[in-house]
N, CA, C and O atoms as a GROMACS GRO file, in nm:
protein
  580
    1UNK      N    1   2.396  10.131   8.377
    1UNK     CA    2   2.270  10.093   8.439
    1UNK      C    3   2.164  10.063   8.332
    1UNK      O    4   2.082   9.973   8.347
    2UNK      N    5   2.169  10.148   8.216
    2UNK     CA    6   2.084  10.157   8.097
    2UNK      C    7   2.086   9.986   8.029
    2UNK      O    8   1.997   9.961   7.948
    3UNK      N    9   2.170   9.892   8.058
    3UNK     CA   10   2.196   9.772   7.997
    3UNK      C   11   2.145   9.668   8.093
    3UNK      O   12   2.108   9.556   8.056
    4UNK      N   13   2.145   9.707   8.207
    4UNK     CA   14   2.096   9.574   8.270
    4UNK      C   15   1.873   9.614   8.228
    4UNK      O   16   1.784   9.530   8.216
    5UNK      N   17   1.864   9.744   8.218
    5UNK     CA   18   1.690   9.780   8.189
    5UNK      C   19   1.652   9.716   8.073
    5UNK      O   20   1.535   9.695   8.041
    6UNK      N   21   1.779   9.676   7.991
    6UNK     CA   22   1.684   9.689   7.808
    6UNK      C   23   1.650   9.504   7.821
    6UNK      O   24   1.552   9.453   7.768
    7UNK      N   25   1.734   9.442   7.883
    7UNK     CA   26   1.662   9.306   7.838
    7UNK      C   27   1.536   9.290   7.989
    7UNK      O   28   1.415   9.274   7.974
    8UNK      N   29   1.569   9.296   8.053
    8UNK     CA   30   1.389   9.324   8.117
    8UNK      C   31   1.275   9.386   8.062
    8UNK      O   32   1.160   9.345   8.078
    9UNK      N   33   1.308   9.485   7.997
    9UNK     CA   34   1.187   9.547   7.922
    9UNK      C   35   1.159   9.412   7.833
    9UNK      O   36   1.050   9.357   7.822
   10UNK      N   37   1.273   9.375   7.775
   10UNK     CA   38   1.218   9.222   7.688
   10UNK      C   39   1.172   9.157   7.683
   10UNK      O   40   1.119   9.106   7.584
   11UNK      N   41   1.172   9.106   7.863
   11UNK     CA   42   1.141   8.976   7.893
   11UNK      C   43   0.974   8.983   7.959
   11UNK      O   44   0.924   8.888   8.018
   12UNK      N   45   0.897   9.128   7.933
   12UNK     CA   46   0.776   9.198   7.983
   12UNK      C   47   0.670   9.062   7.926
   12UNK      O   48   0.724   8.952   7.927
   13UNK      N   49   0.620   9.065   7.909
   13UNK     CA   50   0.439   8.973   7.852
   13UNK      C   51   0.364   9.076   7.907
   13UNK      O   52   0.334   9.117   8.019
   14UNK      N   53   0.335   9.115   7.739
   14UNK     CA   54   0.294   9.205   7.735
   14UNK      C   55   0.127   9.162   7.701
   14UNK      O   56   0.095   9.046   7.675
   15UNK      N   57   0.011   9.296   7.707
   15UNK     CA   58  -0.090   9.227   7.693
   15UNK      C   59  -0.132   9.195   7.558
   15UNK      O   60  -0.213   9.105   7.538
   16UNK      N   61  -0.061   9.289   7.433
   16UNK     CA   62  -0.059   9.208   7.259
   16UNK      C   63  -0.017   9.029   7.268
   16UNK      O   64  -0.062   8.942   7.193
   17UNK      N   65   0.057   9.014   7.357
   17UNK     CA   66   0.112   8.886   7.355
   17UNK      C   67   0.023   8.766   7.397
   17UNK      O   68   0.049   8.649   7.371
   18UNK      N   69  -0.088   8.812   7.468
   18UNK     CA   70  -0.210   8.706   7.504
   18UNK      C   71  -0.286   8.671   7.418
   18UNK      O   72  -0.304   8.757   7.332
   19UNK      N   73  -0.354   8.554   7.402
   19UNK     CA   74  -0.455   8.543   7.327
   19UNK      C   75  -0.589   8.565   7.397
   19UNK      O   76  -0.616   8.483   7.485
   20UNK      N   77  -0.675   8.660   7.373
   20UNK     CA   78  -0.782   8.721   7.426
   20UNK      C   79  -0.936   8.659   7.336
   20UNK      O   80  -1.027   8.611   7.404
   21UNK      N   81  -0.949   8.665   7.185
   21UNK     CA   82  -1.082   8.708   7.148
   21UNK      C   83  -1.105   8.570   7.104
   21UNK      O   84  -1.027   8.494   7.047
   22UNK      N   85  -1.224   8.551   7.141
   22UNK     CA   86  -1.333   8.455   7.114
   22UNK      C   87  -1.299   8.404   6.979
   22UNK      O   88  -1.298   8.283   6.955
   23UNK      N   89  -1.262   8.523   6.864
   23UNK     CA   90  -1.262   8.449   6.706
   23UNK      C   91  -1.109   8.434   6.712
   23UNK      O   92  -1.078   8.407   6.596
   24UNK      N   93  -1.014   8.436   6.775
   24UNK     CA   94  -0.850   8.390   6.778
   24UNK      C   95  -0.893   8.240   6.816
   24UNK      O   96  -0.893   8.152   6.730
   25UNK      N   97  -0.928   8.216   6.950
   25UNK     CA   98  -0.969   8.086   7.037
   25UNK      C   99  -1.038   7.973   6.956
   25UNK      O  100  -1.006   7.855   6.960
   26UNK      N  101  -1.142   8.029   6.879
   26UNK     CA  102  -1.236   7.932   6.766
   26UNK      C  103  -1.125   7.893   6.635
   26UNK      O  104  -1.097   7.790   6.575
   27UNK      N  105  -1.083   8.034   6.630
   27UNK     CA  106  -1.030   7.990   6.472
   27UNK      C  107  -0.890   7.893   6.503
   27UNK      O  108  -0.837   7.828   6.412
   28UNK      N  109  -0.840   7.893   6.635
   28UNK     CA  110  -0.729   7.848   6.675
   28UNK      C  111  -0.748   7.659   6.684
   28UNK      O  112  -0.672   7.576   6.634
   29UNK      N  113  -0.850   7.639   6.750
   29UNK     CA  114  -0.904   7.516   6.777
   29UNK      C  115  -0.936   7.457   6.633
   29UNK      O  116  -0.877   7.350   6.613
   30UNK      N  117  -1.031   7.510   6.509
   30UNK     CA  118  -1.077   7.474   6.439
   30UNK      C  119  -0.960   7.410   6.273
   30UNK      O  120  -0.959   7.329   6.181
   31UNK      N  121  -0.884   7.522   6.335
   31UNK     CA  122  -0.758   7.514   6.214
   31UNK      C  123  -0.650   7.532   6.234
   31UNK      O  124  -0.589   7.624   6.179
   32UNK      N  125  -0.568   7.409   6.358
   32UNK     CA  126  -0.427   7.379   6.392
   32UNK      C  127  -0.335   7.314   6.376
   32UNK      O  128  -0.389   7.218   6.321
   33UNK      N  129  -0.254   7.295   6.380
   33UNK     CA  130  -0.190   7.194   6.418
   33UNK      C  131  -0.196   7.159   6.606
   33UNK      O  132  -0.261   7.217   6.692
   34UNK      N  133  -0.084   7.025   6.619
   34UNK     CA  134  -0.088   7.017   6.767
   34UNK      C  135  -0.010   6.926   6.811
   34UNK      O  136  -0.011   6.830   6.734
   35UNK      N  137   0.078   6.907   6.924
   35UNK     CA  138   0.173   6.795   6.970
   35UNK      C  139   0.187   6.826   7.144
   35UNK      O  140   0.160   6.918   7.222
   36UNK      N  141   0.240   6.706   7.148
   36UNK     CA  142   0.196   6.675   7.268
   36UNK      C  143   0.407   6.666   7.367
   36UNK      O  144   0.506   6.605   7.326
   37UNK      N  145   0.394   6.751   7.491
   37UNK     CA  146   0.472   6.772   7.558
   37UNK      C  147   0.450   6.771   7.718
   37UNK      O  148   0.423   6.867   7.789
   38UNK      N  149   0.469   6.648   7.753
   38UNK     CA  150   0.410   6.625   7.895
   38UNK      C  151   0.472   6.739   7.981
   38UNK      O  152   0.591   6.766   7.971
   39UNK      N  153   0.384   6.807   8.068
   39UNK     CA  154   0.253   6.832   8.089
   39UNK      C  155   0.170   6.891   8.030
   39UNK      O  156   0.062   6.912   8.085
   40UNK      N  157   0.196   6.941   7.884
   40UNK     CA  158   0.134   7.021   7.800
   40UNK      C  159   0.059   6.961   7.655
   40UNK      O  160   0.096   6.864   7.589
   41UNK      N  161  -0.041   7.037   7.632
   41UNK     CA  162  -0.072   6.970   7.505
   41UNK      C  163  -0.059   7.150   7.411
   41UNK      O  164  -0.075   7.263   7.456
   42UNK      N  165  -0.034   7.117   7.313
   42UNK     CA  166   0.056   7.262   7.236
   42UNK      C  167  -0.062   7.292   7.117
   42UNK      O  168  -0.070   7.216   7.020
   43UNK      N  169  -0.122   7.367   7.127
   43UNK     CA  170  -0.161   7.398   6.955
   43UNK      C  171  -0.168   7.475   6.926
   43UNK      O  172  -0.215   7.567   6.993
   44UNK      N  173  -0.133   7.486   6.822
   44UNK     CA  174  -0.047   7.624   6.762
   44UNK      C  175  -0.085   7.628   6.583
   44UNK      O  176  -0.084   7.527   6.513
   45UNK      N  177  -0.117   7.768   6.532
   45UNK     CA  178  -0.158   7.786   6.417
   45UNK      C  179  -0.068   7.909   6.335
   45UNK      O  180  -0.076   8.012   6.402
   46UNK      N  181  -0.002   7.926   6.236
   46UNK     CA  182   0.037   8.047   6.191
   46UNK      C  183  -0.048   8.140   6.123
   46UNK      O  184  -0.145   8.103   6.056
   47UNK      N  185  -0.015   8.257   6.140
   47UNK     CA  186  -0.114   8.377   6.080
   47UNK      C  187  -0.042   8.466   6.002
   47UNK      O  188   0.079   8.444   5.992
   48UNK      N  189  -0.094   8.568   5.939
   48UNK     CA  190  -0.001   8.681   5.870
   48UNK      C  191   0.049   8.733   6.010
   48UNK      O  192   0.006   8.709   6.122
   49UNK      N  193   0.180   8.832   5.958
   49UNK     CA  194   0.232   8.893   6.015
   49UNK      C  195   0.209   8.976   6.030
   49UNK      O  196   0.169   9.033   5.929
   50UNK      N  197   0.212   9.065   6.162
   50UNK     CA  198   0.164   9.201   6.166
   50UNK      C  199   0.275   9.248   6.306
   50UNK      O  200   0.294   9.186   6.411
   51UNK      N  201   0.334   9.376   6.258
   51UNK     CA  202   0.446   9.410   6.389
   51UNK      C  203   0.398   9.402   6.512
   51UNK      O  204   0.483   9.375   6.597
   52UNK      N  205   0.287   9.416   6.550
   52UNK     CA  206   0.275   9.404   6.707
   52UNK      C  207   0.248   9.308   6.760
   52UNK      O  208   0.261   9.269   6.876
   53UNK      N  209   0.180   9.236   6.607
   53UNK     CA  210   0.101   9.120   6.672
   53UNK      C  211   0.148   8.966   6.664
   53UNK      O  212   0.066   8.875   6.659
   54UNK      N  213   0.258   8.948   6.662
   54UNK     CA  214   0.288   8.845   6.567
   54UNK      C  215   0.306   8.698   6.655
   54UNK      O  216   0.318   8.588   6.602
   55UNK      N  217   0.303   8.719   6.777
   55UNK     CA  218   0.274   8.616   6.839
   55UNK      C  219   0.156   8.621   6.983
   55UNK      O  220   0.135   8.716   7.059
   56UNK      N  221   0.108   8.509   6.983
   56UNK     CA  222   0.028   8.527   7.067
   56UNK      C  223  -0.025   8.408   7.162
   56UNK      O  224  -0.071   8.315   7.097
   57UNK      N  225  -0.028   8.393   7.286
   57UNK     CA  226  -0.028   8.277   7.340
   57UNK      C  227  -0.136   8.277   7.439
   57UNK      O  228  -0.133   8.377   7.512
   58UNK      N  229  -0.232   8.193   7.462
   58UNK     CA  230  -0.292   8.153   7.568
   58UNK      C  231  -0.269   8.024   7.656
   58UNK      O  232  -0.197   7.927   7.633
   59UNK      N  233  -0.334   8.046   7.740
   59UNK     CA  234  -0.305   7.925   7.888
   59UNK      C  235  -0.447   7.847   7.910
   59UNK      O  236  -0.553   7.897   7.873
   60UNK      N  237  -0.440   7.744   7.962
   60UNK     CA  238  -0.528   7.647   7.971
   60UNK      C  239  -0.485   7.590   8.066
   60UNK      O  240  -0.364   7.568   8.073
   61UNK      N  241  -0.594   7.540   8.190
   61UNK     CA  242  -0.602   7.476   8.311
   61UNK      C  243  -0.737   7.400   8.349
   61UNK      O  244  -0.821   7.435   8.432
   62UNK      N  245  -0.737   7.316   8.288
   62UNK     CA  246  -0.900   7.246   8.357
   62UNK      C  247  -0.925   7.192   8.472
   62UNK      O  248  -0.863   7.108   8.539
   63UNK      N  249  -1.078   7.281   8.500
   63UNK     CA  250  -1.107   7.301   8.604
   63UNK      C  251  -1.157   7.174   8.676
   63UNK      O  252  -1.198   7.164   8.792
   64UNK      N  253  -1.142   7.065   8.567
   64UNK     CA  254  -1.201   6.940   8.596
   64UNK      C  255  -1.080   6.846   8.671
   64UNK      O  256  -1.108   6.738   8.725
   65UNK      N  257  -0.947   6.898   8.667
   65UNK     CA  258  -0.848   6.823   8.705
   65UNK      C  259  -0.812   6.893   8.857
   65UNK      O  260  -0.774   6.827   8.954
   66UNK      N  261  -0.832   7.048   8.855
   66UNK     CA  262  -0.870   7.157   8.954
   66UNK      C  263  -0.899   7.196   8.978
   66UNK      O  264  -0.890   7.310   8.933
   67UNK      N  265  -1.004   7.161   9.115
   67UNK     CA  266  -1.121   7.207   9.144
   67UNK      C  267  -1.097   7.387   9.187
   67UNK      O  268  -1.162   7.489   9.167
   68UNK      N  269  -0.997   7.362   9.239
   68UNK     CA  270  -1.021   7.533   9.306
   68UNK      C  271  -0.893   7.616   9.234
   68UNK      O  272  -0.774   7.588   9.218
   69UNK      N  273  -0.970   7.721   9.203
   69UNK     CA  274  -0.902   7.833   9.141
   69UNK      C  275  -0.749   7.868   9.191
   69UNK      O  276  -0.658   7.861   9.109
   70UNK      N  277  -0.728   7.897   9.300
   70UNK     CA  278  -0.608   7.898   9.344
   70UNK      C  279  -0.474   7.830   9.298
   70UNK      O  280  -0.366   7.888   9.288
   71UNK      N  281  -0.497   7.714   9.275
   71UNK     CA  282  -0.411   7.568   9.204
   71UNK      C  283  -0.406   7.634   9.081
   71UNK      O  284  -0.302   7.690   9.046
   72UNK      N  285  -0.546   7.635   8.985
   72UNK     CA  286  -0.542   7.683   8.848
   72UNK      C  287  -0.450   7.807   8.783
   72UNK      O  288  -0.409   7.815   8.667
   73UNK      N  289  -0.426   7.917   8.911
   73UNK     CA  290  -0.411   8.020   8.905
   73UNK      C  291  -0.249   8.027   8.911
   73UNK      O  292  -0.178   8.097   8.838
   74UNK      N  293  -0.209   7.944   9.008
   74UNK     CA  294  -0.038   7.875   9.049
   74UNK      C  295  -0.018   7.830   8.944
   74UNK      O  296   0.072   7.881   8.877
   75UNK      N  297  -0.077   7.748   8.902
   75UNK     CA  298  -0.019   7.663   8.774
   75UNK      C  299   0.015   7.763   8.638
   75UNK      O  300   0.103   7.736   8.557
   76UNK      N  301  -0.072   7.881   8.632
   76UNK     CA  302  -0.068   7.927   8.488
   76UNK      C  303   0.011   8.062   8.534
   76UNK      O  304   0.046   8.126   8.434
   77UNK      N  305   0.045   8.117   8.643
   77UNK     CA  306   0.099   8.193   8.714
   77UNK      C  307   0.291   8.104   8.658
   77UNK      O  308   0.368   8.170   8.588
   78UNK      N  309   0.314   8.021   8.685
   78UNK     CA  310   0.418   7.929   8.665
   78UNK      C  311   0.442   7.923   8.473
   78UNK      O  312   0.557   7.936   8.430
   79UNK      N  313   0.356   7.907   8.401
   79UNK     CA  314   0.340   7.882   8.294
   79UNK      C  315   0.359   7.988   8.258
   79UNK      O  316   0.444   7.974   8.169
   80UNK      N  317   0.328   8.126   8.271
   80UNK     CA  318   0.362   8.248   8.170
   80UNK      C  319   0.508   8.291   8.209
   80UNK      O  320   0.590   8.328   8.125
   81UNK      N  321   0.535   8.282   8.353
   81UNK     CA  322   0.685   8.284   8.397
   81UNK      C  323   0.784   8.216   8.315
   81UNK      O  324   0.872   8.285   8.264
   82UNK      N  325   0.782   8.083   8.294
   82UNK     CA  326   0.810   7.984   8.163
   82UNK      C  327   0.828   8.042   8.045
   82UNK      O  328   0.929   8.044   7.974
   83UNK      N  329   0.728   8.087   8.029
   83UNK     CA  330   0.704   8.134   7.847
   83UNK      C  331   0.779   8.304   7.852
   83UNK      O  332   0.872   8.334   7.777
   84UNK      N  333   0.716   8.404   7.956
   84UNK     CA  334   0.786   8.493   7.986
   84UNK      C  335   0.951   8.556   7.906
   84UNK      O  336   0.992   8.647   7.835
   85UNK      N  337   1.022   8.376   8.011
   85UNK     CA  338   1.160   8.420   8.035
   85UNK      C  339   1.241   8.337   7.896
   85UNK      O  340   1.360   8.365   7.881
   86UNK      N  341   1.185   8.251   7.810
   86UNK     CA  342   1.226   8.150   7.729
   86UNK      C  343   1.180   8.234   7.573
   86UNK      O  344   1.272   8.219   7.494
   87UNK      N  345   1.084   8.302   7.522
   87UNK     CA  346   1.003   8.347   7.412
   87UNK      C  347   1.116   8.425   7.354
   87UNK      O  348   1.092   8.431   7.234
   88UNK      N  349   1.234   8.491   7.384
   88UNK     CA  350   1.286   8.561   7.302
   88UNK      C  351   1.348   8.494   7.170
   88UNK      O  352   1.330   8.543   7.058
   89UNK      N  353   1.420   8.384   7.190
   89UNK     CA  354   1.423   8.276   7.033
   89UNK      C  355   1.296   8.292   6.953
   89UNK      O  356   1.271   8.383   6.874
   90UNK      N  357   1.230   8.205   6.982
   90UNK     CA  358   1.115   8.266   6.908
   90UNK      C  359   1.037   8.364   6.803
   90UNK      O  360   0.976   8.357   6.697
   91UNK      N  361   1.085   8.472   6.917
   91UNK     CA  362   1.028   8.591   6.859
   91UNK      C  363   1.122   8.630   6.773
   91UNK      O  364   1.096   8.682   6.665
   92UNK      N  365   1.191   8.616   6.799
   92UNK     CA  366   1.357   8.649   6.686
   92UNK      C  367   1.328   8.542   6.569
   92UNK      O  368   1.377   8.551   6.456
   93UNK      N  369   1.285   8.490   6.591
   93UNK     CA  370   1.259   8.357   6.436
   93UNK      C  371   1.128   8.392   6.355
   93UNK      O  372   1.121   8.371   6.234
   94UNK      N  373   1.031   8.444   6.424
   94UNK     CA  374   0.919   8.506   6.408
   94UNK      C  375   0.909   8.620   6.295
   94UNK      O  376   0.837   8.629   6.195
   95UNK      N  377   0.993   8.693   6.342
   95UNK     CA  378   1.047   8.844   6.293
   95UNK      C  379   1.106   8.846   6.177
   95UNK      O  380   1.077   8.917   6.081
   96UNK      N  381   1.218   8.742   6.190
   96UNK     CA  382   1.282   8.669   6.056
   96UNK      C  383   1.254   8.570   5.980
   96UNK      O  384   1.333   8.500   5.916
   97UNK      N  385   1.097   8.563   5.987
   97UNK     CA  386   1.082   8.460   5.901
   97UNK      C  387   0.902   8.562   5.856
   97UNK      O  388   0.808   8.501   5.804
   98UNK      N  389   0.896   8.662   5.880
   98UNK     CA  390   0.800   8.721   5.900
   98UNK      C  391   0.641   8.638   5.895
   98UNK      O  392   0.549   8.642   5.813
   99UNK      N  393   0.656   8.582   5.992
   99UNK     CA  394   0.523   8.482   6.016
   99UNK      C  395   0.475   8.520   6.127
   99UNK      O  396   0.552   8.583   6.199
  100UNK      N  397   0.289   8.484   6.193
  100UNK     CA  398   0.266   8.545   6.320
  100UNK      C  399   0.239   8.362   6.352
  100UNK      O  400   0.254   8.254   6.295
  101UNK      N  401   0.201   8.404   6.452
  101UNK     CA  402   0.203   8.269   6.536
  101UNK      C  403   0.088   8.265   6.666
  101UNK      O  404   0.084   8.351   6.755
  102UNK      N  405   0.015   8.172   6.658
  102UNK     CA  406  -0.075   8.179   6.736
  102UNK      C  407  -0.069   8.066   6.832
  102UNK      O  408  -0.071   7.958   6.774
  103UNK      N  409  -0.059   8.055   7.011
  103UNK     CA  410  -0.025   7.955   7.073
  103UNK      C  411  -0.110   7.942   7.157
  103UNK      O  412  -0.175   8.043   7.181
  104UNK      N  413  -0.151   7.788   7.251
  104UNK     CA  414  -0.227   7.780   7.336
  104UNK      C  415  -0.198   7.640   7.366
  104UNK      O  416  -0.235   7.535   7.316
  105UNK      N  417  -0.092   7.681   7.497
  105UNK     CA  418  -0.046   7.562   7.615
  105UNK      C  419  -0.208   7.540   7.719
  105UNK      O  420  -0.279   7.616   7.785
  106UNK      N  421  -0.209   7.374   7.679
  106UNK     CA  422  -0.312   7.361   7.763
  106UNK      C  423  -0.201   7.247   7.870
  106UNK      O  424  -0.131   7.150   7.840
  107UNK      N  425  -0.224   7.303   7.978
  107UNK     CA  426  -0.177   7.163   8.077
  107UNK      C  427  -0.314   7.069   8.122
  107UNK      O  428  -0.431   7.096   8.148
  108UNK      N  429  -0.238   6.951   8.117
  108UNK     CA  430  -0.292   6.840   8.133
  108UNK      C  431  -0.305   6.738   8.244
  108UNK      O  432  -0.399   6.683   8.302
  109UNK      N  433  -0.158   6.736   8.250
  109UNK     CA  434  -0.140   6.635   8.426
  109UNK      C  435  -0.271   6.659   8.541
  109UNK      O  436  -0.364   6.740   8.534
  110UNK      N  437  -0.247   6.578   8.624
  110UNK     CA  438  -0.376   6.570   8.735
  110UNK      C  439  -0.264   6.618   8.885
  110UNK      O  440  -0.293   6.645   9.001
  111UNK      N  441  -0.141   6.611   8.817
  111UNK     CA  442  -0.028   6.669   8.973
  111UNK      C  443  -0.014   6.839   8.911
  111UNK      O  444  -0.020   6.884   8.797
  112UNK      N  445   0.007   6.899   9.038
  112UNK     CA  446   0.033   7.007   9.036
  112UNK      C  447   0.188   6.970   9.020
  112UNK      O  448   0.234   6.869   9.073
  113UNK      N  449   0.271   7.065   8.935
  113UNK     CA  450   0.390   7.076   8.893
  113UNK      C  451   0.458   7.195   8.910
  113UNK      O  452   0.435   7.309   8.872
  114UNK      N  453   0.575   7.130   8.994
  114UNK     CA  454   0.656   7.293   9.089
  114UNK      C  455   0.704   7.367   8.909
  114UNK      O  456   0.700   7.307   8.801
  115UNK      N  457   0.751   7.529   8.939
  115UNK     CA  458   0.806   7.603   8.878
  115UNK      C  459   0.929   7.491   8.778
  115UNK      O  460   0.960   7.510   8.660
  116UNK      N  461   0.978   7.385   8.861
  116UNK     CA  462   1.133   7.322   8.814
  116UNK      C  463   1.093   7.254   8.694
  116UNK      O  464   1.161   7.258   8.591
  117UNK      N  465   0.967   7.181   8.706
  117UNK     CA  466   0.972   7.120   8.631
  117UNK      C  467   0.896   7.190   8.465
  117UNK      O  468   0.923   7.180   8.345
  118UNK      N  469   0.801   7.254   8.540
  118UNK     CA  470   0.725   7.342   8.399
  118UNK      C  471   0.811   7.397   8.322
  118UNK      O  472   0.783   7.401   8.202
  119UNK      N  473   0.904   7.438   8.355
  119UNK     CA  474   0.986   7.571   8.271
  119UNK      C  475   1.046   7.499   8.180
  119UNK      O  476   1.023   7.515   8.061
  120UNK      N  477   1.133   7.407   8.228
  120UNK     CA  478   1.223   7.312   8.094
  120UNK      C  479   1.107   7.274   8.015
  120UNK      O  480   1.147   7.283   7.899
  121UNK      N  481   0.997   7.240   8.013
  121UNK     CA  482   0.927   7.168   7.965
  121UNK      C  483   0.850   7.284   7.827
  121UNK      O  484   0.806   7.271   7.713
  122UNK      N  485   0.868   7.378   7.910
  122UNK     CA  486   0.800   7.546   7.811
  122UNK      C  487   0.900   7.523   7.740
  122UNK      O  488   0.864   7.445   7.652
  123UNK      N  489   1.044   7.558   7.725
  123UNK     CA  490   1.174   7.604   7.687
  123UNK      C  491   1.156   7.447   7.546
  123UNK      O  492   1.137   7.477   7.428
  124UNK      N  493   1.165   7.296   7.588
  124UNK     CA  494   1.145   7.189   7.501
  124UNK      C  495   1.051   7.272   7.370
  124UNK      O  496   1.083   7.291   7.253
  125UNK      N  497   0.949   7.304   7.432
  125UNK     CA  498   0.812   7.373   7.380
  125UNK      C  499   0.829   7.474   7.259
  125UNK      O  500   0.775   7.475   7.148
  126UNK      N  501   0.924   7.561   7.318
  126UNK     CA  502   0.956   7.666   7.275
  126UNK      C  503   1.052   7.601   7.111
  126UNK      O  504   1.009   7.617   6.996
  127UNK      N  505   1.173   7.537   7.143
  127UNK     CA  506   1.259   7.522   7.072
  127UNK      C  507   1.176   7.407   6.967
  127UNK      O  508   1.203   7.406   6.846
  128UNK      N  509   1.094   7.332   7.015
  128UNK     CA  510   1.026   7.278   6.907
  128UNK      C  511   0.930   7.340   6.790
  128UNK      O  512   0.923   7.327   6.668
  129UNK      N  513   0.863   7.411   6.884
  129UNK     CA  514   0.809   7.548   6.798
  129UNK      C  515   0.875   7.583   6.674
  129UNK      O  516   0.822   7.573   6.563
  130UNK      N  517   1.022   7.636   6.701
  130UNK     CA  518   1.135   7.692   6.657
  130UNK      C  519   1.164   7.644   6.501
  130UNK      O  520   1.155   7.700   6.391
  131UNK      N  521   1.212   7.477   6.560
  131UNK     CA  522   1.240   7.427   6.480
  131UNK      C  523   1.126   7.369   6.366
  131UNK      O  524   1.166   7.316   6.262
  132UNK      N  525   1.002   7.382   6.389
  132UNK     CA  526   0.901   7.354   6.332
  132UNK      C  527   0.883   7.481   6.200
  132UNK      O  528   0.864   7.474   6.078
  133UNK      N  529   0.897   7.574   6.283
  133UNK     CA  530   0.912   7.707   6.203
  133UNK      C  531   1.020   7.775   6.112
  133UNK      O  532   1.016   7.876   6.042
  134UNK      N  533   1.133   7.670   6.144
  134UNK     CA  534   1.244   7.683   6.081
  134UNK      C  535   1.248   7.612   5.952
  134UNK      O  536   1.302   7.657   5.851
  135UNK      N  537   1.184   7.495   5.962
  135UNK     CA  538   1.170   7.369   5.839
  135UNK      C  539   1.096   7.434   5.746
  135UNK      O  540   1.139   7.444   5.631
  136UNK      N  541   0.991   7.479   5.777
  136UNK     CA  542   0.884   7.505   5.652
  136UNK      C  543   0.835   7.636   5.709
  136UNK      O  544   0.808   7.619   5.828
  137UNK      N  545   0.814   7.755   5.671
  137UNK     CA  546   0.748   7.884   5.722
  137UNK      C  547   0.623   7.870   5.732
  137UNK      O  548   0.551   7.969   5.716
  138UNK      N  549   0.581   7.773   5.753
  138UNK     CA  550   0.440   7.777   5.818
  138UNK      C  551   0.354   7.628   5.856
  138UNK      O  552   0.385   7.575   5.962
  139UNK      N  553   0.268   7.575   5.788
  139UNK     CA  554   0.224   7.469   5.814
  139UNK      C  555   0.287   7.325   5.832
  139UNK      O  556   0.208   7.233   5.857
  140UNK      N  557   0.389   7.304   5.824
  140UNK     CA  558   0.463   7.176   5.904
  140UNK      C  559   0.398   7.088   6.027
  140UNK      O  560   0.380   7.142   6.136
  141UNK      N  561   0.375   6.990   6.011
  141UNK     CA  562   0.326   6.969   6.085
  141UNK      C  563   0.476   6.858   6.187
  141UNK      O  564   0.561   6.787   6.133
  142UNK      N  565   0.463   6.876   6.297
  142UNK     CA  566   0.581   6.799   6.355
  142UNK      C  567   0.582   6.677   6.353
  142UNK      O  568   0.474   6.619   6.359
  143UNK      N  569   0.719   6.590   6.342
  143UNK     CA  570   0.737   6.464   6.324
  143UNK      C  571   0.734   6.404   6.476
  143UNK      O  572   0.780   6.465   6.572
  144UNK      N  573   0.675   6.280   6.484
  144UNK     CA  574   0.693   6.224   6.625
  144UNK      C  575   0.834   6.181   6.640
  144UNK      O  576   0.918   6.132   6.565
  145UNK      N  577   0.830   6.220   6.775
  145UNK     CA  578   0.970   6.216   6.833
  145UNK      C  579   1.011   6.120   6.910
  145UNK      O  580   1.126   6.122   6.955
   0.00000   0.00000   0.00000
């Protein structure tokens, strides 16, 4: 029973794993990189490493494409489910490459987008990440694809 608990505890998003503070958000915007993954726009910055902290992701939904919270809330409700169940590569590359990582999926589209389609699109997200982080331990910037 003890084996089916340990990779759920894994797959938790946790609240270290959010991006929360005002100077993460500024310094994130001001000094990134960034690429573009329909429905998402990705930007992402590396940081020192620190064990708890080493990755960290925020969500983005404009309110200008959705007016009412509810939609906004579905959509990014869908988006951490995505990131959730896909982040363990990642974090395993993270760990082994001892780099932190700072993320912030903004969606973009003007359609609301079922669970089917967001998730592959996180997972693309994810493995590009990956491989970005794999090439050079840190500032790489990605080649168009």
């Amino acid at each position: 029973m003890k084996v089916t608990e340990q990779p759920m505890k894994e797959n938790r998003f946790y609240k270290t794993e959010r991006l929360c503070s005002k100077k993460d958000f500024e310094q994130l915007f001001t000094d990134s990189n960034s690429f573009f993954v329909y429905p998402f726009k990705v930007v992402y910055r590396t940081v020192d490493y620190s064990d708890k902290e080493y990755l960290k992701v925020g969500m983005s939904v404009s309110k200008r494409n959705f007016k009412r919270a509810v939609k906004r809330n579905y959509i990014k409700r869908r988006i951490r489910e995505g990131f959730r169940l896909n982040k363990q590569p990642l974090k395993l590359l993270l760990e082994e490459r001892r780099v932190g990582l700072q993320l912030m999926l903004v969606y973009v589209s003007k359609e609301l987008q079922e669970y089917g389609v967001i998730e592959p699109k996180i997972r693309i997200i994810l493995e590009k990440l990956a491989k970005i982080l794999s090439k050079d331990a840190g500032m790489a910037t990605p080649s168009a694809d």
